[in-house]
C-alpha positions in Angstrom: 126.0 67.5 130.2 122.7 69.1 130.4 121.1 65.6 131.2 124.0 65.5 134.1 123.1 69.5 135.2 119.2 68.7 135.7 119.9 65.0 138.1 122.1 68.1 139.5 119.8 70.0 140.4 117.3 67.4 141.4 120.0 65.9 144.0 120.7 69.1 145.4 116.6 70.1 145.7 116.5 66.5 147.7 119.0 67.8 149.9 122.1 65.3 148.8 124.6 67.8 147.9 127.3 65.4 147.3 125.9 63.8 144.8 125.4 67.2 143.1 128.4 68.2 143.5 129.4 65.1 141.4 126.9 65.4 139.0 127.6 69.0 138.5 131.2 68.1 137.9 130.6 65.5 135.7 128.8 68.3 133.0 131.7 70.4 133.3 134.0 67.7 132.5 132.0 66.8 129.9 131.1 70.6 128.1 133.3 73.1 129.7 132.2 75.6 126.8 128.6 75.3 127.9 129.4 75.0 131.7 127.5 78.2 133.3 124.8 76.5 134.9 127.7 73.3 136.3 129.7 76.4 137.7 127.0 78.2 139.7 125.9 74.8 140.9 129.5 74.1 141.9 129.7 77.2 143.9 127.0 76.8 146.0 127.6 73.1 146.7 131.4 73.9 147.5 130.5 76.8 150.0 128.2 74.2 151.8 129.5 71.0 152.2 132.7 71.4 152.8 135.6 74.1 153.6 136.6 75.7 150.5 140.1 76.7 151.9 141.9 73.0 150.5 140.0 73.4 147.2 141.0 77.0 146.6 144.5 76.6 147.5 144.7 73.5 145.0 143.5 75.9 142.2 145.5 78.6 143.3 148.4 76.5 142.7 147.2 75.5 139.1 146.8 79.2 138.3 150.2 79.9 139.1 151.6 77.1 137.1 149.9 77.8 133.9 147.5 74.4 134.5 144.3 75.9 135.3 141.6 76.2 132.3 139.2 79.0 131.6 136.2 77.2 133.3 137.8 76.1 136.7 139.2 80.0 136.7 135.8 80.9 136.7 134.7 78.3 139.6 138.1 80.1 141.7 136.9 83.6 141.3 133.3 82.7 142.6 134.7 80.8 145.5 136.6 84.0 146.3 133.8 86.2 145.9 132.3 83.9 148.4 134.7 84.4 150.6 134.2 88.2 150.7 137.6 88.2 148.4 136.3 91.0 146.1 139.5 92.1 144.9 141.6 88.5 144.1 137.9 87.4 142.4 138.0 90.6 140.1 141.6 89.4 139.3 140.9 85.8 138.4 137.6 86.9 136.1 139.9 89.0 134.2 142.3 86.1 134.2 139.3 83.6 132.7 138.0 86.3 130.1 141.6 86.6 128.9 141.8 83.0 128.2 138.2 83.3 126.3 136.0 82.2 128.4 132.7 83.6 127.6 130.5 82.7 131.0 127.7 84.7 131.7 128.1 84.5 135.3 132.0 85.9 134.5 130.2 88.8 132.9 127.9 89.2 135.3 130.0 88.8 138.6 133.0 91.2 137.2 130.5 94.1 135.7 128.7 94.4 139.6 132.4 94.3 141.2 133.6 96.7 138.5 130.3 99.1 139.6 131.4 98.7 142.9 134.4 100.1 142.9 132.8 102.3 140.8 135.5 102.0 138.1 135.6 101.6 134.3 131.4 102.1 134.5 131.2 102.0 130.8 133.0 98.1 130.6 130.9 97.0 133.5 127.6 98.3 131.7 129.1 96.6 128.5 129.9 93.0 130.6 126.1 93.3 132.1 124.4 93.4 129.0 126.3 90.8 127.0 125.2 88.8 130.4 121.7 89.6 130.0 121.1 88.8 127.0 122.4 85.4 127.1 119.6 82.8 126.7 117.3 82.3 129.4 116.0 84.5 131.6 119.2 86.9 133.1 117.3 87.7 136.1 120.5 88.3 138.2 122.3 90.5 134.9 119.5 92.4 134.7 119.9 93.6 138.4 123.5 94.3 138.5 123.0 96.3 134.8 120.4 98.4 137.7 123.3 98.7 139.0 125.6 99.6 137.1 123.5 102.9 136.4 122.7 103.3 140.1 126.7 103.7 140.2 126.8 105.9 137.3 123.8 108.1 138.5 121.1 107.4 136.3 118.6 106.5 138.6 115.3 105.9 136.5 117.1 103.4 134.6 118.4 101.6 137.7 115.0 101.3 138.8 113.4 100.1 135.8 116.0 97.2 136.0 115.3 96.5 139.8 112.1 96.5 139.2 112.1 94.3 136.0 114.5 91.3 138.5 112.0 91.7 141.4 108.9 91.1 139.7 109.8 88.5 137.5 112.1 86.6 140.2 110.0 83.4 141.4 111.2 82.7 144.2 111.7 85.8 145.2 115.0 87.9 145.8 115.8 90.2 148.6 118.3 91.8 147.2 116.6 92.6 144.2 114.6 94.5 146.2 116.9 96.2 148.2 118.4 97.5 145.3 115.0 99.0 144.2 114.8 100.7 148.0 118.2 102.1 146.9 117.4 103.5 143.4 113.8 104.8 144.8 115.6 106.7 147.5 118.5 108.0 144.8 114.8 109.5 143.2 113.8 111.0 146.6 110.9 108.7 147.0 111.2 107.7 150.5 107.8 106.1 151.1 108.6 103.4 148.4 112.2 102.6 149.4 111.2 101.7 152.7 108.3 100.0 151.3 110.6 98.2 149.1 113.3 97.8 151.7 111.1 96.0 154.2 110.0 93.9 151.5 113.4 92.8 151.2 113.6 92.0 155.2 110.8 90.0 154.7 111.9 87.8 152.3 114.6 87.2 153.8 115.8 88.5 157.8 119.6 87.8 157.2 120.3 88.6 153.3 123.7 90.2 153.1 122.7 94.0 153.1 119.6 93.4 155.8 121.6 95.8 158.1 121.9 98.6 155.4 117.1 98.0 155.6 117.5 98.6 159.2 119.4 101.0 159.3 117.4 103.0 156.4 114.0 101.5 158.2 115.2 102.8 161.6 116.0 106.6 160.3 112.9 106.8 158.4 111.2 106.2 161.7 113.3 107.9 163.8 113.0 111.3 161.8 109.1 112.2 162.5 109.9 111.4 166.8 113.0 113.6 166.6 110.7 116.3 165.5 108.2 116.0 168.0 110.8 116.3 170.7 111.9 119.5 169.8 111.9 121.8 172.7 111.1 124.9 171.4 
């Protein structure tokens, strides 16, 4: 399996996601209980080569009949969260961690959409450090443990944990540091989170919160002219 994951990853770096896609199912056929790495590979390749809709329906339907294993479960809920589904993902995680499977990316996925929803804060902080301290470096874990406390108000430690994903993520990760801008303002430092939220922009123009930047760039600059215009 791991000798299937890293021709994986090669095909997909050489642009042939199809062949990926292949290989990547191949090492979960082969070592479901060790197939993290296969699903997030899966996921990506799924939401790019094709439309999911015909591959989620099919699992759909083995859900419902009691056919689907742990590790396909866990492929359905990231399609879904893909697909902006937040609530029927949620669902199906809970669904795979009931049936014992142990994925980090289950963890990881379930404890941020737990935080959002700003619900059971305690399991979601519980779900994002079993995920970060799986082996290897839990860059992504370690950034929705950030927050997880960002949710549940403690600030400094959401920061330290943003700041921990963006420095050591090569390449790097706009969201991680959009998540800093947002635990730096939570602080009242302004002048970093619009540092950090232009940082963000520039890694990447169209990551999926570049809107919120704006938005928190243009009122930042919008503040000191609305003060100068004051007629009195």
């Amino acid at each position: 399996a791991p000798i299937y994951l890293l021709r994986a990853r090669t095909q997909l770096a050489l642009g042939d996601l199809a062949a990926g896609r292949d290989d990547a199912e191949r090492a979960l056929a082969l070592d479901p209980a060790h197939g993290n790495d296969a699903v997030e590979l899966l996921a990506f390749v799924y939401g790019q080569v094709q439309d999911p809709a015909p591959l989620i329906a099919r699992m759909q339907a083995g859900l419902q009949a009691g056919e689907l294993p742990p590790h396909r479960m866990v492929l359905l809920a990231r399609l879904y969260l893909q697909q902006g589904e937040e609530t029927k993902a949620a669902a199906t995680y809970e669904t795979a961690l009931a049936a014992g499977s142990d994925f980090t990316i289950l963890k990881n996925d379930l404890a941020f959409l737990l935080a959002r929803e700003g619900r059971d804060l305690e399991r979601a902080a519980k779900l994002a450090k079993e995920a970060q301290a799986a082996p290897g470096e839990q860059l992504a874990a370690a950034d929705t443990l950030g927050y997880v406390y960002l949710r549940s108000g403690q600030h400094d430690a959401a920061l330290w944990q943003f700041r921990y994903a963006a420095e050591h993520a090569n390449p790097p990760v706009a969201g991680f540091h959009h998540h800093m801008g947002l635990a730096l303002q939570a602080l009242g430092r302004e002048p970093e989170a619009r540092d950090a939220f232009a940082k963000a922009l520039e890694i990447d123009p169209d990551y999926p919160d570049a809107a919120e930047a704006r938005r928190a760039l243009g009122a930042a600059t919008a503040e000191p002219e609305a003060a100068d215009a004051d007629p009195s």
